[in-house]
C-alpha positions as CSV (number, residue, x, y, z in Angstrom):
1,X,107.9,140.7,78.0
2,X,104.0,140.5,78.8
3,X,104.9,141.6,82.5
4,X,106.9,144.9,81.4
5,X,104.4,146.0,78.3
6,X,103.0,148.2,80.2
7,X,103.3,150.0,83.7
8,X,101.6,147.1,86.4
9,X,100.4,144.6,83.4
10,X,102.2,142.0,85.7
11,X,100.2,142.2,88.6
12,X,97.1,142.0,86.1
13,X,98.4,138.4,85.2
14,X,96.4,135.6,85.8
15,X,99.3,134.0,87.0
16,X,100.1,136.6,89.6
17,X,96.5,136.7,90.8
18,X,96.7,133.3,91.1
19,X,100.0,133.2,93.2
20,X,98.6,136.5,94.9
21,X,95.3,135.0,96.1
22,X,96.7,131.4,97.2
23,X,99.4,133.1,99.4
24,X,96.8,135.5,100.5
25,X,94.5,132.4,101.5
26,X,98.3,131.1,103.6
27,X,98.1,134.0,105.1
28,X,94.7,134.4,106.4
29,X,94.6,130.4,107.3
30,X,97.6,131.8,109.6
31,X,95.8,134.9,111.4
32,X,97.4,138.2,109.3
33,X,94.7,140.4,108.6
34,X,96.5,142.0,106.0
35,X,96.8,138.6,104.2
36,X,96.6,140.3,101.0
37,X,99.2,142.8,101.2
38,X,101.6,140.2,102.7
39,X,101.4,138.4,100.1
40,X,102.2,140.7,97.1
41,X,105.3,141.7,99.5
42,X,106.5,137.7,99.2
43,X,105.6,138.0,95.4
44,X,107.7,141.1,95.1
45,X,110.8,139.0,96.6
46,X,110.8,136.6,93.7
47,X,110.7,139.6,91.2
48,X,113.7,139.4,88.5
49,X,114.1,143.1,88.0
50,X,114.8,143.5,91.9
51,X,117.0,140.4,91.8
52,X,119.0,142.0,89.1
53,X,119.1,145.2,90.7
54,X,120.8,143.9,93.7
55,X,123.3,142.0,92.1
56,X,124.2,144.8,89.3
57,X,124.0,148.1,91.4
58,X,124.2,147.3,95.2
59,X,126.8,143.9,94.6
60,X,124.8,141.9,96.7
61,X,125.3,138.0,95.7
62,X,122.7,135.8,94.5
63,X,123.0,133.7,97.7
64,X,122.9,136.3,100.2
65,X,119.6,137.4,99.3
66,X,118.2,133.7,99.1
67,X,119.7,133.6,102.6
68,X,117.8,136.7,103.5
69,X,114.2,135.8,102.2
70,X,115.1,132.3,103.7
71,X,115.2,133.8,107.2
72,X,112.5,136.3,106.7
73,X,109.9,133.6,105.5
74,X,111.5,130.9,107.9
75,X,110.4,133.1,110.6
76,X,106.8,132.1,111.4
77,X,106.0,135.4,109.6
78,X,107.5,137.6,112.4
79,X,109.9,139.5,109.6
80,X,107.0,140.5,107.8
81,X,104.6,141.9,110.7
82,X,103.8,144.9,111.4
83,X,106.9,146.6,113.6
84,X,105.5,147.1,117.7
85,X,104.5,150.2,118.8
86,X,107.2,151.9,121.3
């Protein structure tokens, strides 16, 4: 409930900046300059809201997204770069 009360409240958590700031430090420690940003994007794979989203409206299975954010963070961090110029 604290996390919905009010538009954003749950990215003013202490518990989110916590999470926020230690991936943020994984990050850096591996070389991403956006360290930061990368690591709300991992945070917003774990969000409930999204996870129910995908199940209810786009009938996407519980297991299929585990095995996509699997292979996204089992990538060395390639999934979440930045895409190459052409």
């Amino acid at each position: 409930m604290c996390e919905t009360a009010a538009p954003g409240a749950r990215y003013r958590s202490a518990v989110y900046r916590g999470w926020q700031r230690y991936l943020a430090i994984l990050f850096n420690e591996m070389g991403f300059a956006d360290a930061g940003t990368r690591a709300h994007l991992v945070l917003a794979l774990l969000d409930a809201d999204l996870h129910r989203f995908l199940a209810d409206e786009q009938a996407i299975t519980p297991s299929a997204v585990r095995a996509s954010i699997h292979a996204m963070l089992n990538s060395g961090g390639t999934a979440l770069a930045a895409p190459r110029p052409r």
